[in-house]
C-alpha positions as CSV (number, residue, x, y, z in Angstrom):
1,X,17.1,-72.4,123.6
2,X,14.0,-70.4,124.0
3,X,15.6,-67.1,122.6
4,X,17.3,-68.9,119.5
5,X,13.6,-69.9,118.6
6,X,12.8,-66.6,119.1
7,X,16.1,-65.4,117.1
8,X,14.2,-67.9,114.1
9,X,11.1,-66.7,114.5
10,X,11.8,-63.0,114.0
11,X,14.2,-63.3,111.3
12,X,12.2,-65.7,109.0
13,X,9.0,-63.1,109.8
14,X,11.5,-60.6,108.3
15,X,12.4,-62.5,105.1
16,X,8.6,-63.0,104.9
17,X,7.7,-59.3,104.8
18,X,10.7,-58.5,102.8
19,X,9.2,-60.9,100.6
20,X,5.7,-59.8,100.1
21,X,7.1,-56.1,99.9
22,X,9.4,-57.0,96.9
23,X,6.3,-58.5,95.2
24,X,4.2,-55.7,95.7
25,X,5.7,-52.9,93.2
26,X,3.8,-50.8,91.5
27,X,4.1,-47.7,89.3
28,X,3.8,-45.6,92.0
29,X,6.8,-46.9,94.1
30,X,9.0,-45.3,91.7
31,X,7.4,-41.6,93.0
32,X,8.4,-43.1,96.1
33,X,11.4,-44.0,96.2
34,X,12.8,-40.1,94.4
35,X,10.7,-38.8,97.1
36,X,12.8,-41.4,99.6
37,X,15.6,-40.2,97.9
38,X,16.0,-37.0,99.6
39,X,15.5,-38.5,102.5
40,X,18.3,-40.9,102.2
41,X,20.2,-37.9,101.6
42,X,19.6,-37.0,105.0
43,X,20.3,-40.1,107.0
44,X,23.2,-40.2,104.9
45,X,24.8,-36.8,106.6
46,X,23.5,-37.9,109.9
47,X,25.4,-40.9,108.9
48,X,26.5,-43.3,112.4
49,X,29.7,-45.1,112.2
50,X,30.8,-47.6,114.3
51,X,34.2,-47.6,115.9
52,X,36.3,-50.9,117.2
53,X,34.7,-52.1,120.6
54,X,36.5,-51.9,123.4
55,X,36.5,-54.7,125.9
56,X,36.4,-55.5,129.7
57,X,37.6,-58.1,132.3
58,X,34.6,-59.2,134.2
59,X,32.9,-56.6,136.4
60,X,35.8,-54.3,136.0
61,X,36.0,-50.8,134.0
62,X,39.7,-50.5,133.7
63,X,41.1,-49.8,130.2
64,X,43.3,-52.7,129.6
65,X,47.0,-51.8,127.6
66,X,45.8,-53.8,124.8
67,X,42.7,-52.1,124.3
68,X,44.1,-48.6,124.6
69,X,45.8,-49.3,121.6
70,X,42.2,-49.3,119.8
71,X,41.1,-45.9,121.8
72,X,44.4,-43.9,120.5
73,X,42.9,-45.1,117.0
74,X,39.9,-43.6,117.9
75,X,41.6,-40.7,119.0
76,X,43.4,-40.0,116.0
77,X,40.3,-40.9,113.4
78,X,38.4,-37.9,115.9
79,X,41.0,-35.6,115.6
80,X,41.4,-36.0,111.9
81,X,37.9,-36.1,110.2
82,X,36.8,-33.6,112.9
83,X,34.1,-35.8,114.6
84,X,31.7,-33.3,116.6
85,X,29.3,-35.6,118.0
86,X,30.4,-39.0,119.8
87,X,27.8,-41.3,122.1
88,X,29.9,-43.8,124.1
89,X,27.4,-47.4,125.0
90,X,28.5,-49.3,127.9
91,X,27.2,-52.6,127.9
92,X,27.8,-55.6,130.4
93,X,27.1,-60.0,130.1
94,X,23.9,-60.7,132.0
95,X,25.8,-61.8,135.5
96,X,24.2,-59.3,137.9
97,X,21.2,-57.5,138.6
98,X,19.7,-55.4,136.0
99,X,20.7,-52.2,138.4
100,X,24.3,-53.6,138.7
101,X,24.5,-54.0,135.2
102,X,23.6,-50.4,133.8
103,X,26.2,-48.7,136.7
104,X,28.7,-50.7,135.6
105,X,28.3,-50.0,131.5
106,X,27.7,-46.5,133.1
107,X,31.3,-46.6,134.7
108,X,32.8,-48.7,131.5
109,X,31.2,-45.5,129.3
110,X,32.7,-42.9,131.9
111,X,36.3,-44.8,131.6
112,X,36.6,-44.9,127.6
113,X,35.5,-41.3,127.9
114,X,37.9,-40.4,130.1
115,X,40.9,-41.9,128.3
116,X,39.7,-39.8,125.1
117,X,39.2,-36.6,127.2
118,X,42.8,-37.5,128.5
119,X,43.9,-38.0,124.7
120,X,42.8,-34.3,123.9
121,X,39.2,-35.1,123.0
122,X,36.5,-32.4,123.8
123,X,34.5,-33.6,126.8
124,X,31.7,-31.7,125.5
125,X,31.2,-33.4,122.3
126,X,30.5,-36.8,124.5
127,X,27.2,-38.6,125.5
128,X,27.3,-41.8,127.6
129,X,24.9,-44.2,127.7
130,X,24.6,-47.4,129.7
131,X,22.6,-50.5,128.4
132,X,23.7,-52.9,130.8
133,X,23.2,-56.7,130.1
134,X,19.9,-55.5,127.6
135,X,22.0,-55.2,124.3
136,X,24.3,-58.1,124.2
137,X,26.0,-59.0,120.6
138,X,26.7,-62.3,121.2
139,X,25.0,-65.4,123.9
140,X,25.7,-65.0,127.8
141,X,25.3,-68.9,127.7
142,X,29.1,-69.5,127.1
143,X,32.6,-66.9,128.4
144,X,33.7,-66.5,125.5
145,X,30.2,-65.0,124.8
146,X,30.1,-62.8,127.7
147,X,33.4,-61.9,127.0
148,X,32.5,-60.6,123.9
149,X,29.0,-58.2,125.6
150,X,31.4,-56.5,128.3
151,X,32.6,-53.9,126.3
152,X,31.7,-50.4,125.0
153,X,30.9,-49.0,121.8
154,X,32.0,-45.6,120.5
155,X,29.5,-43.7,117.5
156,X,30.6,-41.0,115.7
157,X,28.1,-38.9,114.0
């Protein structure tokens, strides 16, 4: 309960601030933004995308059939657009110590690696991260919530 207030809180202060931003324009901004511009240009190459998640039983960090089926998908979008840089997230539901929790989205990272490596992916062109239970996408109050947070995430850059 406490963190959908908190959830409320943080999303109306947004919608505030976008608010008063919107309101505020002046000449000026307009020097801004083509200055911005250029910069967008740049995030834009260094441009993140987001591949399918991969997901986990509880506390296990086997890939199941069904989700290999997303990781040769990966495999073949890697392969083909020539993806040099990938960061694998391993994440967890909050059941567990916080130390639990990162060794096992360590060992959830170090699996989905391994099946890509397996696949013909470079090893070197792979970072792992774990988050543990601190990053989860959907509540640990229900399964099918938790369900949903055990699971990695693949970037490509």
């Amino acid at each position: 309960m406490y963190l959908n207030k908190l959830k409320l809180l943080f999303v109306t202060s947004l919608l505030l601030i976008m608010a008063a931003c919107s309101s505020n324009s002046t000449a000026g901004d307009s020097q801004k933004e083509n200055k911005g511009t250029t910069k967008q240009s740049k995030q834009q190459a260094n441009k993140v995308v987001f591949s399918p998640n991969i997901y986990f039983a509880f506390d296990k960090s086997i890939i199941e059939p069904s989700q290999a089926a997303v990781l040769d998908k990966q495999v073949e979008k890697i392969k083909k657009e020539g993806i040099k840089k990938i960061t694998i997230e391993g994440h967890t539901d909050s059941i567990g110590t916080t130390a639990y929790n990162i060794a096992l989205g360590e060992r959830r990272a170090n699996a989905t690696k391994k099946y890509l490596v397996q696949k013909g992916v470079d090893s070197n062109i792979i970072k792992i991260v774990s988050y543990g239970k601190s990053k989860p996408i959907e509540s640990n109050d229900t399964s099918a919530g938790r369900a949903k947070n055990r699971r990695t995430v693949t970037l490509f850059k």
